[in-house]
N, C-alpha and C positions, 0 to 999 in steps of 0.2 A: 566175542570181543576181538575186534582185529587189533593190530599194534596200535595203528594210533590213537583208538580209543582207549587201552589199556594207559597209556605213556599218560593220557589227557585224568584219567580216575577211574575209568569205568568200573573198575574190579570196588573200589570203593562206595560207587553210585547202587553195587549191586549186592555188596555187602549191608547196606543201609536199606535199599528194598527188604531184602530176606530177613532182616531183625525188624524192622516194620510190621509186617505182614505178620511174623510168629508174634510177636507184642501184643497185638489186636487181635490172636488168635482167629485170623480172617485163614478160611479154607476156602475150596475148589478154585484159587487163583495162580497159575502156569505161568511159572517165571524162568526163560530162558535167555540163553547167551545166542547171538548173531554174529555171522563174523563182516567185514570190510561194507557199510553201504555207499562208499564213495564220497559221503559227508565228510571228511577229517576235520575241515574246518569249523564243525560246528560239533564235535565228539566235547563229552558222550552223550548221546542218544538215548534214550528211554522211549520204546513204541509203548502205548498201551490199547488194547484192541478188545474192547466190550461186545458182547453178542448184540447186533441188531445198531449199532451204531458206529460211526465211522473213526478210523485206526486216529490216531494224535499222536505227532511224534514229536517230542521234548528234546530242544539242543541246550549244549551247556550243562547240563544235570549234575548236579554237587550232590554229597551225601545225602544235607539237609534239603533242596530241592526234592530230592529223591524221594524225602521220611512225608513233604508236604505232598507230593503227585499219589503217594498211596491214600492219603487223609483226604485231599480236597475232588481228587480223580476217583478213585477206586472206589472210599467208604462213603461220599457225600456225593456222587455225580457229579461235579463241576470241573470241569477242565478247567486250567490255569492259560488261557490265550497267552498272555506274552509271555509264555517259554515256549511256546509249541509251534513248530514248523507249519504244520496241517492242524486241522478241525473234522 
C-alpha cells in the first residue's frame, strides 16, 4: 500500500477483502499488499489474478466494492467490467 492508496482507503478495501474471504471460509486465495503503481488517481486498486486467466485490476475499491469483487470475481467467475481498468 503506497501513501496514496492508503490516504484514498486502501487498508479499509483490504480489511473488507480478509473478513470476506474468512466469512466464506474460501482457502488457497493470497492476499497481499503492493506498494506505489503510479495509479494515485484511480487508488485504491485491487489486482486480482486467477491461474490461466488474465490479471483485472479494480480502481476506486470501497470496502463494499471490495466484499462484491470477492462474491462476483473470486466465488462466481465474473469480473465486474465497469470497475476494472483491464480484462
Amino acid at each position: 500500500m503506497g501513501t496514496c492508496g492508503i490516504a484514498a482507503g486502501a487498508r479499509e478495501v483490504m480489511a473488507a477483502i480478509l473478513d470476506e474471504l474468512s466469512r466464506r471460509s474460501l482457502a488457497g486465495i493470497t492476499v497481499t499488499q503492493t506498494g506505489c503503481a503510479g495509479l494515485c488517481e484511480y487508488e485504491p486498486l485491487v489486482d486480482v489474478i486467477k491461474p490461466g486467466q488474465a490479471k483485472v485490476t479494480y480502481h476506486h475499491v470501497d470496502a463494499e466494492k471490495a466484499r462484491q469483487i470477492v462474491v462476483k470475481h473470486l466465488v462466481n467467475d465474473q469480473p465486474v467490467g465497469e470497475w476494472a481498468i483491464t480484462r
